[in-house]
PQR file with spaces between the fields and no chain letter, atoms N, CA, C, O and H, PARSE charges and radii, in Angstrom:
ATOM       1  N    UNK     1       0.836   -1.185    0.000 -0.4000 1.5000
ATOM       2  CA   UNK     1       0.000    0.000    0.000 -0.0000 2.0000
ATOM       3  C    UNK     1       0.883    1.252    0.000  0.5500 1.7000
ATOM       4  O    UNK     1       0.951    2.110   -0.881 -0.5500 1.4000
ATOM       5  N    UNK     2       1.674    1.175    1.389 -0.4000 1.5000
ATOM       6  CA   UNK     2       2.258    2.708    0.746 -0.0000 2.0000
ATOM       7  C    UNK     2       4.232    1.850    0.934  0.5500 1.7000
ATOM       8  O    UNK     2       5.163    2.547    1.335 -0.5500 1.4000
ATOM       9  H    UNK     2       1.618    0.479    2.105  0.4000 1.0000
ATOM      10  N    UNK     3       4.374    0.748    0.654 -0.4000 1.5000
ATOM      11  CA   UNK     3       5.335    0.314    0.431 -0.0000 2.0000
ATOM      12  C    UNK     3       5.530    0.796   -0.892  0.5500 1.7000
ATOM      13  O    UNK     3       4.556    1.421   -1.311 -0.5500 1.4000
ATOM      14  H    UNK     3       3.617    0.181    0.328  0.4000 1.0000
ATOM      15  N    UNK     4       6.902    0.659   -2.024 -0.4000 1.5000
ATOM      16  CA   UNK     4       6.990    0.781   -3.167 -0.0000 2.0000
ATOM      17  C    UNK     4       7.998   -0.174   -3.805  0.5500 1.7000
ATOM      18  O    UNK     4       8.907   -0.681   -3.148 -0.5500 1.4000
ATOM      19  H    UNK     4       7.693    0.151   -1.684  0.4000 1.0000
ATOM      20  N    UNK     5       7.805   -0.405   -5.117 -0.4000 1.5000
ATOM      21  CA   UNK     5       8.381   -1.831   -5.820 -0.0000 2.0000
ATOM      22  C    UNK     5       9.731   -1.191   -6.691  0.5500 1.7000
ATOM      23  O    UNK     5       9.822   -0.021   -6.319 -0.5500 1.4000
ATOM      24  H    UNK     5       7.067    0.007   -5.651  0.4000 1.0000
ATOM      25  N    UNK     6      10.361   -1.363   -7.277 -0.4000 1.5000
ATOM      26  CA   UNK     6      11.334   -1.051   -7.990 -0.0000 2.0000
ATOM      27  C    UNK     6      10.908   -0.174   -9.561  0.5500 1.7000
ATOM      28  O    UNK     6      11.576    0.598  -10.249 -0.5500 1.4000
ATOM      29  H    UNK     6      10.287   -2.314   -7.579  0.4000 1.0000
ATOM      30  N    UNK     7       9.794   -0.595   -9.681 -0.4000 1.5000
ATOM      31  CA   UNK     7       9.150   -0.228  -10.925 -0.0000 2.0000
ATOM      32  C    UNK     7       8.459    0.740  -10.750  0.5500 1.7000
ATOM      33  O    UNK     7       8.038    1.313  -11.755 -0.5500 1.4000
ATOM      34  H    UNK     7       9.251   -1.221   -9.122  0.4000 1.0000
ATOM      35  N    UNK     8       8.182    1.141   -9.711 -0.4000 1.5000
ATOM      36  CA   UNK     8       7.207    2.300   -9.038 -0.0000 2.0000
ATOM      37  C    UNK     8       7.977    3.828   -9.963  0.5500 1.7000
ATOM      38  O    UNK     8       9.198    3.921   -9.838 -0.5500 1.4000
ATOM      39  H    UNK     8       8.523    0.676   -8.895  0.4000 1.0000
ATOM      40  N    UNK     9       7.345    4.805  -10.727 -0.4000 1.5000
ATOM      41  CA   UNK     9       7.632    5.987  -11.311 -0.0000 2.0000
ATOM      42  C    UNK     9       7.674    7.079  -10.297  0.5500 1.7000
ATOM      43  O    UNK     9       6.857    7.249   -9.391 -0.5500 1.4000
ATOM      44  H    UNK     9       6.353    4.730  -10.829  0.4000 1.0000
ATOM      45  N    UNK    10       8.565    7.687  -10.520 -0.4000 1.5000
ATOM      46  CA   UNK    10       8.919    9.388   -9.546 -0.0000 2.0000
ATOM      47  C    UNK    10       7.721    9.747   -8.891  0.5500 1.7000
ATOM      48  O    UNK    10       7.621    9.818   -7.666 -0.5500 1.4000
ATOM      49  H    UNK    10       9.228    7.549  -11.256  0.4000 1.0000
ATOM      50  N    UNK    11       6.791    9.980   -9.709 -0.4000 1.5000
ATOM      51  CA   UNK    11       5.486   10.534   -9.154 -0.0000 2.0000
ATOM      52  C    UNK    11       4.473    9.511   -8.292  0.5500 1.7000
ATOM      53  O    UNK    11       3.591    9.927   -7.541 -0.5500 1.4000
ATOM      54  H    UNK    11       6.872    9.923  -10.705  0.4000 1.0000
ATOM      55  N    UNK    12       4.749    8.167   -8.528 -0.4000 1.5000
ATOM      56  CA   UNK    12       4.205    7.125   -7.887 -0.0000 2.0000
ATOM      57  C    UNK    12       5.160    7.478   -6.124  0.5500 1.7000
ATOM      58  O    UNK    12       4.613    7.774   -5.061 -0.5500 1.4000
ATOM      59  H    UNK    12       5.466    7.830   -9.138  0.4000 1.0000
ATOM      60  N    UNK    13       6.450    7.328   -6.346 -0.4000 1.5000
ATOM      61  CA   UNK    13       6.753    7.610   -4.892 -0.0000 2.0000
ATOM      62  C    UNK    13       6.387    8.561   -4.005  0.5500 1.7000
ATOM      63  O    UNK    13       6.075    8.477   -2.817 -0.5500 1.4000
ATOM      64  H    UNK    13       6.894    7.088   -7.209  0.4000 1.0000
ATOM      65  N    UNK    14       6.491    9.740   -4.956 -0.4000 1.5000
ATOM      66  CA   UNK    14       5.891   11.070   -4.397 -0.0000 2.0000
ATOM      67  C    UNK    14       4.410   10.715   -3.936  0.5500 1.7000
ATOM      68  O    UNK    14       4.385   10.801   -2.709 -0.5500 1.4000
ATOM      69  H    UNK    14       6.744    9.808   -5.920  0.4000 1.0000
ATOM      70  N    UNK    15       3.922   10.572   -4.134 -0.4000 1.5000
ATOM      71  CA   UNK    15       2.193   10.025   -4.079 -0.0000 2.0000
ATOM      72  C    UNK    15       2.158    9.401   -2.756  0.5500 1.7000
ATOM      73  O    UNK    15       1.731    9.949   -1.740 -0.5500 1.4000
ATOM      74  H    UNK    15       3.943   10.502   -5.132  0.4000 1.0000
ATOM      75  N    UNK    16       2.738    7.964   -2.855 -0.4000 1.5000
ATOM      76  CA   UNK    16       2.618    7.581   -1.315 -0.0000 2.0000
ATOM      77  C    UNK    16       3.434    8.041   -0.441  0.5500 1.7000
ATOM      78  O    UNK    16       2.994    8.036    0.709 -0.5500 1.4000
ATOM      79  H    UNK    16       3.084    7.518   -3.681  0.4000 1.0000
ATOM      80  N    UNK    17       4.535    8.461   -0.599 -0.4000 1.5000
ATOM      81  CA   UNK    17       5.338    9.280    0.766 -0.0000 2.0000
ATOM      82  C    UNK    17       4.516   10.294    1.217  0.5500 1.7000
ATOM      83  O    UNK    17       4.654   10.839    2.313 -0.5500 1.4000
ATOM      84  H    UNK    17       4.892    8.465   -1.533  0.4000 1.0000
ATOM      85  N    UNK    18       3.465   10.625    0.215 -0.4000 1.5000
ATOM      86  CA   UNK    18       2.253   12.196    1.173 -0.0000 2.0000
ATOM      87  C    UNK    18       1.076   11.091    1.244  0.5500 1.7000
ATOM      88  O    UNK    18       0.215   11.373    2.077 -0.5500 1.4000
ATOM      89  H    UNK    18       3.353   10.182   -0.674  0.4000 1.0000
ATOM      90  N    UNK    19       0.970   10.477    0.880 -0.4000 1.5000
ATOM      91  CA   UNK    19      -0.576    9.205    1.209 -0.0000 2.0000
ATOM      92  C    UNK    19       0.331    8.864    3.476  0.5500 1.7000
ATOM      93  O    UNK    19      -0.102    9.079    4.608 -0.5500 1.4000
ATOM      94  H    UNK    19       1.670   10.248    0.203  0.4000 1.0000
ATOM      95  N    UNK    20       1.742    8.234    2.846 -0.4000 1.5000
ATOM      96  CA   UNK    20       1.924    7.535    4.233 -0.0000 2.0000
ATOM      97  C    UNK    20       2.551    9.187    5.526  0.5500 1.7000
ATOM      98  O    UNK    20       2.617    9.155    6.755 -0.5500 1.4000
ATOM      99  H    UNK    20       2.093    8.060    1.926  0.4000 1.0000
ATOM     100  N    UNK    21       2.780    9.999    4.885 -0.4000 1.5000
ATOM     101  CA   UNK    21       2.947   11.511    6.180 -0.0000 2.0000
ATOM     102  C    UNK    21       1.427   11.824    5.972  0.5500 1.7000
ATOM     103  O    UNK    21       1.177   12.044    7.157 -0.5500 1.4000
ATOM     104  H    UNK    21       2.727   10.025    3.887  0.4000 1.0000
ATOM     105  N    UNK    22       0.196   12.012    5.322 -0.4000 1.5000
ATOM     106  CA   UNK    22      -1.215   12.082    6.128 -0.0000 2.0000
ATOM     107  C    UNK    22      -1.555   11.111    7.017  0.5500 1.7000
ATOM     108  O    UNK    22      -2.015   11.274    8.148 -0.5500 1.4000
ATOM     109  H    UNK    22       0.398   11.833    4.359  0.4000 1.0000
ATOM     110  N    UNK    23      -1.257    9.875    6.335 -0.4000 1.5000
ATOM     111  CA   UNK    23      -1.897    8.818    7.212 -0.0000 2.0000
ATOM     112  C    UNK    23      -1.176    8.693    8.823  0.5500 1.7000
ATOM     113  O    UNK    23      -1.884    8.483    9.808 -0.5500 1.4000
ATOM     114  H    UNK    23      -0.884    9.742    5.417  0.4000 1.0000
ATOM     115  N    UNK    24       0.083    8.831    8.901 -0.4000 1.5000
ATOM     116  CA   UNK    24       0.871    9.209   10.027 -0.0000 2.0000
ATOM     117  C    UNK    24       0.264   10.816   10.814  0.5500 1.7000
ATOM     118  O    UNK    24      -0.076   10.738   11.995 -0.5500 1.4000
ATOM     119  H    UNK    24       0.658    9.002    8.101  0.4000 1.0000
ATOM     120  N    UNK    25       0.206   11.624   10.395 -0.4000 1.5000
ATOM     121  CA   UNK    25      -0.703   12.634   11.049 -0.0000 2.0000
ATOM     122  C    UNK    25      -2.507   12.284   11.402  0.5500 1.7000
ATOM     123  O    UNK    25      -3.077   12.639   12.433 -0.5500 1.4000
ATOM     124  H    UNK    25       0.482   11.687    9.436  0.4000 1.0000
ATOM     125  N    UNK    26      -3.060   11.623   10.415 -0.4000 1.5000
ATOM     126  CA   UNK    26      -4.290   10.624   11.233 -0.0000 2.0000
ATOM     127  C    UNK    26      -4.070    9.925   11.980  0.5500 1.7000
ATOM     128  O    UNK    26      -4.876   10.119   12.890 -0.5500 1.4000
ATOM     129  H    UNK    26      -2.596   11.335    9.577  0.4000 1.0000
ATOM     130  N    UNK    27      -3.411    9.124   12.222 -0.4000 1.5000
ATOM     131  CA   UNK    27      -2.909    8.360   13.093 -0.0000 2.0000
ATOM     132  C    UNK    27      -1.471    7.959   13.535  0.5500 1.7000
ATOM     133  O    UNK    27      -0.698    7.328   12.813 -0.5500 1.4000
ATOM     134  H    UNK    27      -2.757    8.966   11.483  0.4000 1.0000
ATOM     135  N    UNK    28      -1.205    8.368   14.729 -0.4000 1.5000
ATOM     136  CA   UNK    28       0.271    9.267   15.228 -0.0000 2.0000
ATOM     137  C    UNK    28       1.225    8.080   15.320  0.5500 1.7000
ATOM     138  O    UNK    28       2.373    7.991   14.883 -0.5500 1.4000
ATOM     139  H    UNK    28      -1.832    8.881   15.315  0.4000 1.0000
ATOM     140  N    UNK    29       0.324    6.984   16.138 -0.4000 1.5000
ATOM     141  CA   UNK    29       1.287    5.096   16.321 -0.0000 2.0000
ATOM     142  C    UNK    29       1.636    4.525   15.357  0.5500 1.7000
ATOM     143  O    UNK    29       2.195    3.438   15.508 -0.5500 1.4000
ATOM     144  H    UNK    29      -0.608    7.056   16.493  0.4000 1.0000
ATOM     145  N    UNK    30       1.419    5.077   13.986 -0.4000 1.5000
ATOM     146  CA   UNK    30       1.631    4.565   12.753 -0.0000 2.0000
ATOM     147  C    UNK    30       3.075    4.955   12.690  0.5500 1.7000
ATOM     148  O    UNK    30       3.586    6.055   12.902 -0.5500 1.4000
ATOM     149  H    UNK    30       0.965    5.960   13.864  0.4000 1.0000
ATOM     150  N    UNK    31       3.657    3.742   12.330 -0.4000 1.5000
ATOM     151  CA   UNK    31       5.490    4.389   12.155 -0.0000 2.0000
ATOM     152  C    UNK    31       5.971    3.931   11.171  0.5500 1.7000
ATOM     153  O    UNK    31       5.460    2.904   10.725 -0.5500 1.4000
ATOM     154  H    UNK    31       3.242    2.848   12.157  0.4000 1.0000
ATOM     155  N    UNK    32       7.236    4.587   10.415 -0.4000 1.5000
ATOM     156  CA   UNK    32       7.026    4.358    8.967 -0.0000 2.0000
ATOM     157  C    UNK    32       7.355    2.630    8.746  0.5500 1.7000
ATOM     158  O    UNK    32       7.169    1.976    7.719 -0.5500 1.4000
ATOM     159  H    UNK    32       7.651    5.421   10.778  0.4000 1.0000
ATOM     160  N    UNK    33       7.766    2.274    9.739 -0.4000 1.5000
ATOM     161  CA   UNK    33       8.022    0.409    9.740 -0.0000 2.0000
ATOM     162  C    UNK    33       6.803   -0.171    9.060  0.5500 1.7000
ATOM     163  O    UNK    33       6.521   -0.859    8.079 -0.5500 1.4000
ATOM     164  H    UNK    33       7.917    2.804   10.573  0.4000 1.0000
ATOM     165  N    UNK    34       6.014    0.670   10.429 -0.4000 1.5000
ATOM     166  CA   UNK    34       4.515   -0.308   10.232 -0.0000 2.0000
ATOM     167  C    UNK    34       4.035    0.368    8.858  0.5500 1.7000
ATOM     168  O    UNK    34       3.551   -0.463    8.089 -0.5500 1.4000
ATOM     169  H    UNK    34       6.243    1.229   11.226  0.4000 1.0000
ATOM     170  N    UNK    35       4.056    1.616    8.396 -0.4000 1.5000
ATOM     171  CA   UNK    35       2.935    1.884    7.081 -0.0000 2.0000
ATOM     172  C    UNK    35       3.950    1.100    6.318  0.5500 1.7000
ATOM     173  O    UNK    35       3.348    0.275    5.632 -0.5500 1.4000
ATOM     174  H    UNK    35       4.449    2.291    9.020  0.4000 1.0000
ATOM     175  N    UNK    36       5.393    1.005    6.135 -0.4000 1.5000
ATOM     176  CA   UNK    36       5.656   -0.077    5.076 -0.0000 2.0000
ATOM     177  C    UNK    36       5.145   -1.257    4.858  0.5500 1.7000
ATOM     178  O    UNK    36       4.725   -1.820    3.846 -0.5500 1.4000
ATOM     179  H    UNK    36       5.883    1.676    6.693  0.4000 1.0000
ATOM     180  N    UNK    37       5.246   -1.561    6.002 -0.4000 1.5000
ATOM     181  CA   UNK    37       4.506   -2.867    6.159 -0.0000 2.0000
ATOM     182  C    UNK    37       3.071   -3.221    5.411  0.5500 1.7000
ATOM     183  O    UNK    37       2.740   -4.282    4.881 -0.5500 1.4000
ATOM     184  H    UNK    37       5.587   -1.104    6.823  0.4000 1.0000
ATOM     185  N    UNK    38       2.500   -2.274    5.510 -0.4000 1.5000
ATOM     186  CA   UNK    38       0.783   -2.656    5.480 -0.0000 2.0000
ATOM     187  C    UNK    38       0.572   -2.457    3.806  0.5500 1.7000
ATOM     188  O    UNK    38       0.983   -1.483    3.176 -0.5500 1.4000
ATOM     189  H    UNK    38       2.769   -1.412    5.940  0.4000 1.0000
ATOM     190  N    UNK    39      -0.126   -3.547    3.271 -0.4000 1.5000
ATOM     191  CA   UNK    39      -0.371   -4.085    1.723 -0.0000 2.0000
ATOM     192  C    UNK    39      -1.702   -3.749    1.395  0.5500 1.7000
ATOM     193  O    UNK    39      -2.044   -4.064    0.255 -0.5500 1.4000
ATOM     194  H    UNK    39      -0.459   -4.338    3.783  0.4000 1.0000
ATOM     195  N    UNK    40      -2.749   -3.049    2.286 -0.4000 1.5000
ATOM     196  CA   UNK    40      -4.141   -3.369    1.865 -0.0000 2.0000
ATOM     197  C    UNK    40      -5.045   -2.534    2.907  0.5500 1.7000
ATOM     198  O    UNK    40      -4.697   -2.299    4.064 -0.5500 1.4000
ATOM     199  H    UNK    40      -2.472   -2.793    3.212  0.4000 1.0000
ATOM     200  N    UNK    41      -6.045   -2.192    2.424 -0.4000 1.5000
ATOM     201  CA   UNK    41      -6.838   -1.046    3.208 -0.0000 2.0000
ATOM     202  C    UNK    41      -7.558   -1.975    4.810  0.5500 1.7000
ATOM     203  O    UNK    41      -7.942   -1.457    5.858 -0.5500 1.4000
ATOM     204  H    UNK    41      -6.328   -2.382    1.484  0.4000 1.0000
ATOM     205  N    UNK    42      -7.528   -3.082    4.523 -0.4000 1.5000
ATOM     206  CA   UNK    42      -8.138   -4.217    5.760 -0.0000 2.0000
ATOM     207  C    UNK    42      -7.092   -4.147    6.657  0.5500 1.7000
ATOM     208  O    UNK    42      -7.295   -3.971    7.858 -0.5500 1.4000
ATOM     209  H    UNK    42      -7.216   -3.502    3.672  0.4000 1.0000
ATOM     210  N    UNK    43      -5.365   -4.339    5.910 -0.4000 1.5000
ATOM     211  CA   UNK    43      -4.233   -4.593    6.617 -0.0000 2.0000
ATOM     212  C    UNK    43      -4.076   -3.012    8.022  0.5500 1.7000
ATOM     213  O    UNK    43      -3.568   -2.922    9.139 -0.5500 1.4000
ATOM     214  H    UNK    43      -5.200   -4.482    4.934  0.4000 1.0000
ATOM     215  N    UNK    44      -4.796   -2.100    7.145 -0.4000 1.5000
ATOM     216  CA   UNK    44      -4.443   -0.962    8.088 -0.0000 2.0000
ATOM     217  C    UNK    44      -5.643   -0.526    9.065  0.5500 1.7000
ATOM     218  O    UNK    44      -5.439    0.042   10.138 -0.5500 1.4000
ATOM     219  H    UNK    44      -5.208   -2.173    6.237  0.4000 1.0000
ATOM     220  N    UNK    45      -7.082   -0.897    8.509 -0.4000 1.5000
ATOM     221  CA   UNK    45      -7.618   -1.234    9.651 -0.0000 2.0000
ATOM     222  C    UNK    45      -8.148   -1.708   10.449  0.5500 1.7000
ATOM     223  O    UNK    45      -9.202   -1.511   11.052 -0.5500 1.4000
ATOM     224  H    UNK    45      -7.247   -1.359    7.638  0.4000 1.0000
ATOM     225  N    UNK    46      -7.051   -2.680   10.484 -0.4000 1.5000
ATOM     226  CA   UNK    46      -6.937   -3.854   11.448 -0.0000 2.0000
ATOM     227  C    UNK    46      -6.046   -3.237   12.677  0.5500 1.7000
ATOM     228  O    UNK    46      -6.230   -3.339   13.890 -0.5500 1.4000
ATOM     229  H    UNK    46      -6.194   -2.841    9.994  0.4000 1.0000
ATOM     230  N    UNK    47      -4.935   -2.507   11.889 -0.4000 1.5000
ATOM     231  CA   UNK    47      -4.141   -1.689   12.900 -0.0000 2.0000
ATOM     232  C    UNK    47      -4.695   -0.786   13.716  0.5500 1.7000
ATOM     233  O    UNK    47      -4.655   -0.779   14.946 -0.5500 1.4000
ATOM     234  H    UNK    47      -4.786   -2.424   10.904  0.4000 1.0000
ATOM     235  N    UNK    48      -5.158   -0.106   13.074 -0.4000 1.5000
ATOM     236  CA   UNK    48      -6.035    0.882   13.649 -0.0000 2.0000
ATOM     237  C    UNK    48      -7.274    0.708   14.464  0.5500 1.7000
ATOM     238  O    UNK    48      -7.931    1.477   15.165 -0.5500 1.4000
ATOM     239  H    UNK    48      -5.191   -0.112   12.075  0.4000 1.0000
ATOM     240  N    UNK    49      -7.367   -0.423   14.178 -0.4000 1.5000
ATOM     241  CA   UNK    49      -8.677   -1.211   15.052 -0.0000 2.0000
ATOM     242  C    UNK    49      -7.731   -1.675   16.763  0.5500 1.7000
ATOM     243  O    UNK    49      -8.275   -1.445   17.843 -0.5500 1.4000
ATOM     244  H    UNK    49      -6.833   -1.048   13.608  0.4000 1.0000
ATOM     245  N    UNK    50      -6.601   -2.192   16.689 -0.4000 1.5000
ATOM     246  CA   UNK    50      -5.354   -3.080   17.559 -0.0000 2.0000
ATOM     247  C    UNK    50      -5.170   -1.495   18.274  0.5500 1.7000
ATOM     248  O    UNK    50      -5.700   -0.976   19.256 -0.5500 1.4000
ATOM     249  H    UNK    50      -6.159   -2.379   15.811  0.4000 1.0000
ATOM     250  N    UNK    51      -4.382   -1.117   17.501 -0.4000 1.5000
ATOM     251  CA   UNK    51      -4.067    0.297   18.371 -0.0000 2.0000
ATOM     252  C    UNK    51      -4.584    0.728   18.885  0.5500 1.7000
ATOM     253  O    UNK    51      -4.239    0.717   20.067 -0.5500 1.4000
ATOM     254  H    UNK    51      -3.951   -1.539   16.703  0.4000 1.0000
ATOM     255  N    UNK    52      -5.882    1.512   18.535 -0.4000 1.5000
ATOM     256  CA   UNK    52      -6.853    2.545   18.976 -0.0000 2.0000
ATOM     257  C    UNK    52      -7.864    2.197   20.097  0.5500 1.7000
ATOM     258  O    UNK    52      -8.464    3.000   20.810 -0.5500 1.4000
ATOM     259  H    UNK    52      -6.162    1.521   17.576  0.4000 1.0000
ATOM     260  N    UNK    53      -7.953    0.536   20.117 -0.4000 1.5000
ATOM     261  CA   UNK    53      -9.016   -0.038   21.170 -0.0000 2.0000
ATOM     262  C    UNK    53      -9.965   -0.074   20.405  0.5500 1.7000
ATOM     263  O    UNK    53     -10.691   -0.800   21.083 -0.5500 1.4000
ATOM     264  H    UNK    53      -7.465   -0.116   19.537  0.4000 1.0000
ATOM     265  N    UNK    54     -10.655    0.181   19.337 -0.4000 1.5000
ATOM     266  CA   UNK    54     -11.857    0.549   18.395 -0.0000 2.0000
ATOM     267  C    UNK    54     -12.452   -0.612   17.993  0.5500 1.7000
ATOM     268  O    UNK    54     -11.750   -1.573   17.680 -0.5500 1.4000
ATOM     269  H    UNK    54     -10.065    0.771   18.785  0.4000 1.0000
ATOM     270  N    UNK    55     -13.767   -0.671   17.952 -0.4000 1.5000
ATOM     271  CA   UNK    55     -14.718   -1.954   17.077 -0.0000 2.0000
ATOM     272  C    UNK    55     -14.076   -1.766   15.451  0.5500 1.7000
ATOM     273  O    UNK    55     -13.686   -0.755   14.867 -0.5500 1.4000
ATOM     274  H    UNK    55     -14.337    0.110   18.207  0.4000 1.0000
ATOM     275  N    UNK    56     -14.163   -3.350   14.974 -0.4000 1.5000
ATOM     276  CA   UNK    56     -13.520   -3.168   13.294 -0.0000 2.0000
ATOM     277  C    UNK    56     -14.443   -2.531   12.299  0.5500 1.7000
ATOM     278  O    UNK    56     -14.115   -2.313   11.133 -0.5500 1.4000
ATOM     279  H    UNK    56     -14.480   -4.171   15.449  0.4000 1.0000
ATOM     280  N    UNK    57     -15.204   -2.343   12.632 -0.4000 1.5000
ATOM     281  CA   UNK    57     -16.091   -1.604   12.197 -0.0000 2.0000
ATOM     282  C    UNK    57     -15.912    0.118   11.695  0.5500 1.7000
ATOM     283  O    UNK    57     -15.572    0.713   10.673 -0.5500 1.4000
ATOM     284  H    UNK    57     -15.471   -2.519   13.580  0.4000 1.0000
ATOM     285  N    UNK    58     -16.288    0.413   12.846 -0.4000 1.5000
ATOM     286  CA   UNK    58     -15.557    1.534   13.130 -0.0000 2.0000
ATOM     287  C    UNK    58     -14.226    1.828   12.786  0.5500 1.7000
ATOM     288  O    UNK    58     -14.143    2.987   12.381 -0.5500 1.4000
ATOM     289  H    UNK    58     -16.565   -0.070   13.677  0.4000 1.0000
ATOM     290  N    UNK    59     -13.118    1.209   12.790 -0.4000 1.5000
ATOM     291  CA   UNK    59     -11.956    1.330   11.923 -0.0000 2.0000
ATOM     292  C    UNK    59     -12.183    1.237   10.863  0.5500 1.7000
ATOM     293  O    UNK    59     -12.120    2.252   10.169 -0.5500 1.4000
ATOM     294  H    UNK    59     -13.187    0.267   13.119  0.4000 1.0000
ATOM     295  N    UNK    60     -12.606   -0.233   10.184 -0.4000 1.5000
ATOM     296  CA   UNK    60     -12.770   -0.044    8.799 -0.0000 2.0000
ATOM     297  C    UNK    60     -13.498    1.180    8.014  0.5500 1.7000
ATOM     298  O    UNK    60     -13.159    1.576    6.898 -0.5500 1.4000
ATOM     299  H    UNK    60     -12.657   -1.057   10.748  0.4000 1.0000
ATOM     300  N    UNK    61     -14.894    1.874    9.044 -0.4000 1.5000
ATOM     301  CA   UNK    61     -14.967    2.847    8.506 -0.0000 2.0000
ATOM     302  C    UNK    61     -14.157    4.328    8.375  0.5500 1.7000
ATOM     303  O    UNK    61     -14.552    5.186    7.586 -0.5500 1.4000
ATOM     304  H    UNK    61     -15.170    1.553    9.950  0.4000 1.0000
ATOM     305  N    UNK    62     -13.146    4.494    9.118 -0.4000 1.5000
ATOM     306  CA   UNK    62     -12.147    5.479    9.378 -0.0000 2.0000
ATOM     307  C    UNK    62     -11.175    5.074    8.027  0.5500 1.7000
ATOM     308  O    UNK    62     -11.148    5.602    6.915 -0.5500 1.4000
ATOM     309  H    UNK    62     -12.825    3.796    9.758  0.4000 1.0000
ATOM     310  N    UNK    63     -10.938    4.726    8.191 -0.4000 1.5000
ATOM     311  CA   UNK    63      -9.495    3.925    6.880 -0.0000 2.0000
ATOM     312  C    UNK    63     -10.269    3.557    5.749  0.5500 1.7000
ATOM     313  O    UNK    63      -9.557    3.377    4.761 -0.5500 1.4000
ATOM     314  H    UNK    63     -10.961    4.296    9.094  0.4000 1.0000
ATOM     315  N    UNK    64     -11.617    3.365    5.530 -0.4000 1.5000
ATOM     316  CA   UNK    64     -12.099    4.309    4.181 -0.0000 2.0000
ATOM     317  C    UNK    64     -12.340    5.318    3.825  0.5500 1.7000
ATOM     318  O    UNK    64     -12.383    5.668    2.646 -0.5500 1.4000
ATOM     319  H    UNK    64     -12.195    3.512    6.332  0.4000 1.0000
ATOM     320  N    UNK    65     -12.565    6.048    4.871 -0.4000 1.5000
ATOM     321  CA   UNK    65     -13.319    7.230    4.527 -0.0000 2.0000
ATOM     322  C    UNK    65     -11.956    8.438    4.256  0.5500 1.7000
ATOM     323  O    UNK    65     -11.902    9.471    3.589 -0.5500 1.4000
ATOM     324  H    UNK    65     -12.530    5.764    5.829  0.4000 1.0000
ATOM     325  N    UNK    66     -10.976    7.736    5.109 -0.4000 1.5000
ATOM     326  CA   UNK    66      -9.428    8.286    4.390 -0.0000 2.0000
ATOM     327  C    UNK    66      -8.988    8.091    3.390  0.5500 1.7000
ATOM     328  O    UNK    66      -8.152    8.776    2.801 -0.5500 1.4000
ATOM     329  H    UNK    66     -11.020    6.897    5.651  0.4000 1.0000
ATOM     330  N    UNK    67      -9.697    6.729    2.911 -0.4000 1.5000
ATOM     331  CA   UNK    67      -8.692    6.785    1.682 -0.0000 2.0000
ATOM     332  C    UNK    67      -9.906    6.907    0.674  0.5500 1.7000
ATOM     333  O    UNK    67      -9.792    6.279   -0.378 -0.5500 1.4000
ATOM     334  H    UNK    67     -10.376    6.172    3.390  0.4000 1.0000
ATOM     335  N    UNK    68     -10.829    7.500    0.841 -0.4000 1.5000
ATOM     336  CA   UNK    68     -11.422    7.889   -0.693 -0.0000 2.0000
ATOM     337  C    UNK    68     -10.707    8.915   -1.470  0.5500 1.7000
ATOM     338  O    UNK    68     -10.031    9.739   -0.853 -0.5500 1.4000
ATOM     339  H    UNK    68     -10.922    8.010    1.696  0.4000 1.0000
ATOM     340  N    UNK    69     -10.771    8.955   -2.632 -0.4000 1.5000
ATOM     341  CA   UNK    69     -10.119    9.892   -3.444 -0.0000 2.0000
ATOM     342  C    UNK    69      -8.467    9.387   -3.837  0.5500 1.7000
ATOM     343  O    UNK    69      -7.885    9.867   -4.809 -0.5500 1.4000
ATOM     344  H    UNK    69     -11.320    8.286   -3.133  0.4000 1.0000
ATOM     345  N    UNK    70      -7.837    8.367   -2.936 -0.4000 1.5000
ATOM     346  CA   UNK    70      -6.526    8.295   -3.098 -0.0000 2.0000
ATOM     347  C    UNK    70      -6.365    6.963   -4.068  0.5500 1.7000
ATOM     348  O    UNK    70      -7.172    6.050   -4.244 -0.5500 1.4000
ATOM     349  H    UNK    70      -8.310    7.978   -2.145  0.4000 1.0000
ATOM     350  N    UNK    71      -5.096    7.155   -4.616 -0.4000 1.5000
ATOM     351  CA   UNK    71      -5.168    6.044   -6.032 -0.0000 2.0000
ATOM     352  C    UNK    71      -3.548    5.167   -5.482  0.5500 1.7000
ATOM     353  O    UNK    71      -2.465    5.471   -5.983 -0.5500 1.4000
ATOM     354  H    UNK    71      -4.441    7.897   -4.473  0.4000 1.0000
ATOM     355  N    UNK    72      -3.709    4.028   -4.340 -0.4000 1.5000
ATOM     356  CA   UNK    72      -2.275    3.598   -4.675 -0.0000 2.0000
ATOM     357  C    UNK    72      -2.157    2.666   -5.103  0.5500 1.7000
ATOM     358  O    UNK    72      -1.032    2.260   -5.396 -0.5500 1.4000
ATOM     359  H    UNK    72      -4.588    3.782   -3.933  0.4000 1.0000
């Protein structure tokens, strides 16, 4: 998700390095280990569900409603 592959274009990096510093200002426990880590909009809120104490629900709806509009 906001990891990047070798094939990834200039503007593709640029893209998620400001996708993963918003998502780190939404959510502060996010560290760049862990947003490397995470492959998939479930993968992050699941985290965000673990971290926060939150029903998955409720996460899952937070970590969509962030990522509408974003293309990674």
């Amino acid at each position: 998700m906001f990891g990047f592959t070798g094939a990834d274009s200039a503007e593709t990096v640029v893209r998620k390095r400001g996708y993963m510093a918003d998502a780190q200002a939404r959510w502060p426990f996010l560290t760049h280990f862990d947003a490397s880590t995470i492959k998939n909009e479930r993968q992050l809120a699941t985290m965000v569900k673990e971290r926060c104490s939150r029903p998955q629900e409720d996460a899952e709806a937070d970590v969509h409603e962030w990522m509408e509009g974003k293309a990674f």
